[in-house]
N, C-alpha and C positions, 0 to 999 in steps of 0.2 A: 395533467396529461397534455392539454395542450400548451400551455406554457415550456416545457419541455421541446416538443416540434417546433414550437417556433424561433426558442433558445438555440436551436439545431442548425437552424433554416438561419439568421441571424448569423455566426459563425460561420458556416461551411462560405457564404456568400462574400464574408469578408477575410477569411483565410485566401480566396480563389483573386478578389482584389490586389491581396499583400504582393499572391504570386506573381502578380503579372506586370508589375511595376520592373521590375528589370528584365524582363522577357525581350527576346529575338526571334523572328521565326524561320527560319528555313523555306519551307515550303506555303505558299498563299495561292495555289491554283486554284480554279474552276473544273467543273465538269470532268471531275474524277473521280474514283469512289476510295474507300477507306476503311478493311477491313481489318478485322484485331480477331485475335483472341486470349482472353486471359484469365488470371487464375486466383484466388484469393481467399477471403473471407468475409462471412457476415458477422454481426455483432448486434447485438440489442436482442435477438433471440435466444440468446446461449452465445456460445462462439462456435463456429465450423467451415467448413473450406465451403469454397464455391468455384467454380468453373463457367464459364460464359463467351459470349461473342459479339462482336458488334459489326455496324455496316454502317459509315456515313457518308453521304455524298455535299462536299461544301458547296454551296448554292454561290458564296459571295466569298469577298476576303474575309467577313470576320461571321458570318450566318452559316450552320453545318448542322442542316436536321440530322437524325440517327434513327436507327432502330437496334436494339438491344435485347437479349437473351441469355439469361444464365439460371442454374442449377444449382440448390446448395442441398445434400441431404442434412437432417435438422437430427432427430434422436431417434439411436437403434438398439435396444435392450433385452433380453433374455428375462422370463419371471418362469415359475411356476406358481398352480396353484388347484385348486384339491385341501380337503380334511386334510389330506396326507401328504401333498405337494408331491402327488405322482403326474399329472397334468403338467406339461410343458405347454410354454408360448414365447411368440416373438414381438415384439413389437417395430415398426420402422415407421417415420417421417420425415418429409421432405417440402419442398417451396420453388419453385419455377416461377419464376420471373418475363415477363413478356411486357414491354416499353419502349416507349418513343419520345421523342420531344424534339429542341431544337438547341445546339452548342454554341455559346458565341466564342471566337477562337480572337486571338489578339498577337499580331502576327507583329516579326519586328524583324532583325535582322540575323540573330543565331541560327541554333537549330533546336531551342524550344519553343513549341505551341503553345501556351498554356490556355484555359478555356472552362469556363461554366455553365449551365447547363438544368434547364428544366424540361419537367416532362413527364407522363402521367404515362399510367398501361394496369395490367392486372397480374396479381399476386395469386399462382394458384398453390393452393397447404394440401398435400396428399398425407394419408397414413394409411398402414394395414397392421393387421392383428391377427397371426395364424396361430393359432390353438390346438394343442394335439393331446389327446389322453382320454381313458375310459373308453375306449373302441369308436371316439370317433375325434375327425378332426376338421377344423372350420377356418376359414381366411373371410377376414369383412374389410372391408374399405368405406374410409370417408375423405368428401374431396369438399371443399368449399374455395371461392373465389372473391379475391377482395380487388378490389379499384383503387388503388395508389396514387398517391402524386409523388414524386420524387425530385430532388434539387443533387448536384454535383459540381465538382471543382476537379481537374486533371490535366494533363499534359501529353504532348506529345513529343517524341524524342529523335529528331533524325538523326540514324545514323549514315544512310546514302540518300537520295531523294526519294528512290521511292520504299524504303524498309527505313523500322525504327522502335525503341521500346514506348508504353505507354501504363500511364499511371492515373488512377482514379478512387475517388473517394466519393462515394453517393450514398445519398441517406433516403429511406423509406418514411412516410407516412401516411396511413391507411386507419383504415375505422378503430380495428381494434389493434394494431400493430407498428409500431414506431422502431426503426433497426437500419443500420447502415452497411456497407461493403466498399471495403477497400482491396483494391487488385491492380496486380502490374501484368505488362504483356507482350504481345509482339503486331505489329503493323503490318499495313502491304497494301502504298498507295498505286490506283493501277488509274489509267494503261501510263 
């Protein structure tokens, strides 16, 4: 299990290398901020879409702490059940994402950023279960929260100075859950 995470962790660190040997940057300000939002998937849970946002403010030309937030719903299924399978039910889950860390960006003369990225936050796993049949009906929830560390390799894309697209690749590892997300997106360096 961990041999795996760290197999992960190994790779992503050296794909995010490979990238940045021919990299140019565009844009190398200070005291801006740097918002996204984008759209994607996770993998290592299943496969499913995710949606998310980001906010980073570059500290230096190549240090860009973040903070980070995305949504993936995970599995949503219909069962019955009853002697007779007159009893319907639903099931739904889902994963909320909340992190932070610090991006080193490696800036050069195009208009790619590319850049890597650790940083740790909490993984919270929602489901619910509504049940309906025999005259009555029930909804339960369970939530639980796990403490993550996460590693990432991405880029940024200018297309004018201050808008551009963005692409990333980040991997989870958490107690009982190892799963990556890969998404592309849109920009908006301000002011």
């Amino acid at each position: 299990m961990y041999r795996t995470a760290r197999g992960w962790l190994v790779c992503t660190l050296a794909a995010g290398l490979l990238i940045c040997i021919p990299a140019h940057a565009q844009e190398t300000e200070t005291n801006v901020a740097i918002a996204a939002v984008s759209a994607g998937g996770i993998f290592g849970l299943g496969a499913h879409g995710s949606i998310g946002g980001s906010i980073a403010y570059p500290s230096s030309k190549h240090l860009m702490p973040f903070l980070d937030l995305s949504y993936s719903p995970l599995t949503s299924y219909g069962f019955t059940y009853g002697a007779d399978n007159t009893g319907k039910g639903l099931y739904r889950s889902s994963v909320l994402d909340v992190n932070g860390g610090i991006r080193i960006r490696f800036p050069g003369k195009g208009d790619w950023v590319p850049y890597v990225g650790l940083g740790a936050g909490a993984l919270r796993f929602s489901s619910s279960t509504y049940m309906s049949g025999f005259g009555t009906t029930d909804t339960s929830y369970r939530n639980h929260t796990d403490l993550a560390g996460n590693a990432s390799v991405g880029g940024l894309y200018y297309i004018t100075q201050h808008l551009g697209l963005s692409l990333e690749l980040k991997g989870y590892a958490a107690q009982h859950n190892r799963f990556f997300r890969a998404t592309a997106g849109v920009f908006c360096q301000f002011p």
